[in-house]
C-alpha positions as CSV (number, residue, x, y, z in Angstrom):
1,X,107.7,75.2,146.4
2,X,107.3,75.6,150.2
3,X,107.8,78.8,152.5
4,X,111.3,77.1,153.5
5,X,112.5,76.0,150.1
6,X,112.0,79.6,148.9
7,X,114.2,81.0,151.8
8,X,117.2,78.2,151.1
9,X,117.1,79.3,147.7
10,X,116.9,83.3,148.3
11,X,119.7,82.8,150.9
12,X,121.5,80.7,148.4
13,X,121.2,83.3,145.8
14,X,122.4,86.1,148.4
15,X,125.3,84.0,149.6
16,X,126.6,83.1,146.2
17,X,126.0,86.8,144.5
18,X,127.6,90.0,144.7
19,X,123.8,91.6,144.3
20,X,121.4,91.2,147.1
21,X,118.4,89.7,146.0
22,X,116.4,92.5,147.6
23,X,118.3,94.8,146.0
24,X,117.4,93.6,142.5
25,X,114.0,94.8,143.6
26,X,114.7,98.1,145.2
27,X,117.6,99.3,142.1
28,X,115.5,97.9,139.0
29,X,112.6,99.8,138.7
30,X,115.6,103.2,138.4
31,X,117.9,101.4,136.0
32,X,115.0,100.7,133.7
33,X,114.1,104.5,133.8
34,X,117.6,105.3,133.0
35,X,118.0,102.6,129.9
36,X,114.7,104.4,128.9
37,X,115.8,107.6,129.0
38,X,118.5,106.9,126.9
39,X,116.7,105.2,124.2
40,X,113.9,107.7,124.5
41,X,117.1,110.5,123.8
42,X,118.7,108.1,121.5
43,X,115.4,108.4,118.8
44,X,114.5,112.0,119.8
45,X,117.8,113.5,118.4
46,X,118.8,110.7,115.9
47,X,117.3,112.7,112.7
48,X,119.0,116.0,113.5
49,X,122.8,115.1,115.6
50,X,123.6,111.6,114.6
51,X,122.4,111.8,110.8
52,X,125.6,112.8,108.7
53,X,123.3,113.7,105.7
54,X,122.1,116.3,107.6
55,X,125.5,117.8,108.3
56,X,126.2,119.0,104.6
57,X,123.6,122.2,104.1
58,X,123.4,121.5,100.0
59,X,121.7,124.6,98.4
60,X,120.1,124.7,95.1
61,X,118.4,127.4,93.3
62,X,115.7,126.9,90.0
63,X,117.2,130.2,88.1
64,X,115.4,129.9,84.8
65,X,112.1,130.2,84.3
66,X,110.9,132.2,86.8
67,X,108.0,131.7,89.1
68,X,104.5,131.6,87.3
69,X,106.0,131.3,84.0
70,X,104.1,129.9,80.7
71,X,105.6,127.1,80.0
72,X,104.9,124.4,76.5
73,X,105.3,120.7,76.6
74,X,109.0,120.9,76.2
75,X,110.8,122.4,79.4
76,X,114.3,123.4,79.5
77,X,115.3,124.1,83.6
78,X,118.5,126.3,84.5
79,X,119.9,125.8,87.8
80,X,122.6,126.1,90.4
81,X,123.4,123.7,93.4
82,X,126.2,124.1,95.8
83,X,127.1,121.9,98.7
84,X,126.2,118.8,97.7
85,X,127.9,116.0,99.5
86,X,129.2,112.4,98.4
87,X,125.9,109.9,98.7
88,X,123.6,112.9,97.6
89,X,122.2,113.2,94.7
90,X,120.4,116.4,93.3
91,X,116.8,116.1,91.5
92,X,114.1,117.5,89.6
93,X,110.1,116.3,90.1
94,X,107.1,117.8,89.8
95,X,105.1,117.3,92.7
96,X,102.1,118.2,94.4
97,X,102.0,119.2,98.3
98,X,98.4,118.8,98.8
99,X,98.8,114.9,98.3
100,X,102.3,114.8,99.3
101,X,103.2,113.3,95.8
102,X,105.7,113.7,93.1
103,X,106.5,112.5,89.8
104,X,110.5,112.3,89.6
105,X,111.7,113.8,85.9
106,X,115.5,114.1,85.7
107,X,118.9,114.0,87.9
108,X,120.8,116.8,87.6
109,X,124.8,117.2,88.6
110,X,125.8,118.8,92.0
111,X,128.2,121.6,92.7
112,X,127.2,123.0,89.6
113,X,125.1,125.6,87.3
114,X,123.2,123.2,85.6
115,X,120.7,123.3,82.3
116,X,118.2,120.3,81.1
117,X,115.2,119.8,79.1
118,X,112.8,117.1,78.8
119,X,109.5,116.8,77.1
120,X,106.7,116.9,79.9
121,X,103.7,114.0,77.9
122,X,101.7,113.5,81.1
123,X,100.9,116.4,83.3
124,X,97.6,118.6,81.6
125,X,97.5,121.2,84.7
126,X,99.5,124.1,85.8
127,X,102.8,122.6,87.7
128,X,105.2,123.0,90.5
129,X,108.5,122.0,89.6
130,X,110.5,121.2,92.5
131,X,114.6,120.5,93.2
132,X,115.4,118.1,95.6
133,X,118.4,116.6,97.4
134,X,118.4,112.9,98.1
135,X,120.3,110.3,100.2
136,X,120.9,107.4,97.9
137,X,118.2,105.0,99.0
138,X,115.8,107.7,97.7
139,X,117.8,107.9,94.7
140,X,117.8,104.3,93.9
141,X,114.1,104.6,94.5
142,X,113.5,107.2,91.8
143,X,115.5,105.9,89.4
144,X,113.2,102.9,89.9
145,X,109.9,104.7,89.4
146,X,111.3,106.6,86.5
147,X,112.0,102.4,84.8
148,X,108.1,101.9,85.6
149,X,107.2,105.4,86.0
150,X,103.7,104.7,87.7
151,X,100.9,107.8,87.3
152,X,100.1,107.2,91.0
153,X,103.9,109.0,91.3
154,X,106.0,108.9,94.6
155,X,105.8,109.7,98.2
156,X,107.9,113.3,98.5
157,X,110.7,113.2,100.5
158,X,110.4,114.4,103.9
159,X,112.4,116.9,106.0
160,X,115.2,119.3,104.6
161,X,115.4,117.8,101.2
162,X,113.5,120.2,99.1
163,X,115.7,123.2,97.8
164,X,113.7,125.0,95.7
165,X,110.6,125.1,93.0
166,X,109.0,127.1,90.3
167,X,105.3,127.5,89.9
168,X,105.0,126.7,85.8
169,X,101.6,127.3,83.7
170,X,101.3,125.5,81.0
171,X,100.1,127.0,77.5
């Protein structure tokens, strides 16, 4: 394209435009930043204003045992939750902070004091026995890994969603 074939078509463009072409130049460069601001703003506060999980503040509270109690092979957990919203669903795992893992046991209601036992086969050491409050993707998840119930156990949930947890010693 020639010198003069590129200034038909710029004044074309101009002529038949309600932006100057130069203008595209000199205005893009600060609606870009804009548009990336947003987005940028968008992400940054997504997890804590535009979540609606995160608007319900669920409590729960492991009442029975106690912290560092001796535990056998059969446990029976007392509990109390309160605030649990529709699309949450209140749990109880063992888990294990230092790899960020956790072995899902049993679902417990919400709203509610709360007892249940189960018979704990697998787990040989000392355990932390953990409450947790899940959205229901994470719920489906567990109730997926208890079906296949893998020794490699799951990712724990990140964020708010851990209410409370006894240390247990088994005898």
């Amino acid at each position: 394209m020639t010198d003069k074939q590129k200034e038909n078509l710029e004044a074309s463009l101009e002529k038949n435009s309600d932006i100057p072409v130069d203008g595209i130049s000199k205005k893009n460069p600060f609606i870009i930043t804009v548009i990336l601001l947003l987005v940028f703003l968008g992400f940054l506060f997504k997890t804590d204003v535009f979540n609606p999980e995160l608007t319900i503040h669920a409590t729960g509270k492991i009442t029975s045992p106690q912290n560092r109690s001796k535990t056998g092979k059969e446990i029976t957990i007392k509990g109390e939750t309160k605030g649990v919203g529709s699309n949450q669903y209140v749990w109880l795992a063992f888990d294990n902070p230092e790899f960020s893992k956790c072995w899902p046991r049993t679902q417990v209601s919400g709203n509610i004091e709360f007892t249940a036992t189960f018979v704990e086969k697998s787990l040989k050491d000392d355990l932390r026995l953990s409450m947790y409050i899940l959205n229901e993707k994470l719920h489906n998840k567990w109730i997926e890994w208890l079906s296949n119930e893998s020794s490699q156990g799951v990712k724990m949930p990140s964020g708010n969603k851990h209410l409370d947890h006894v240390n247990l010693i088994l005898e």
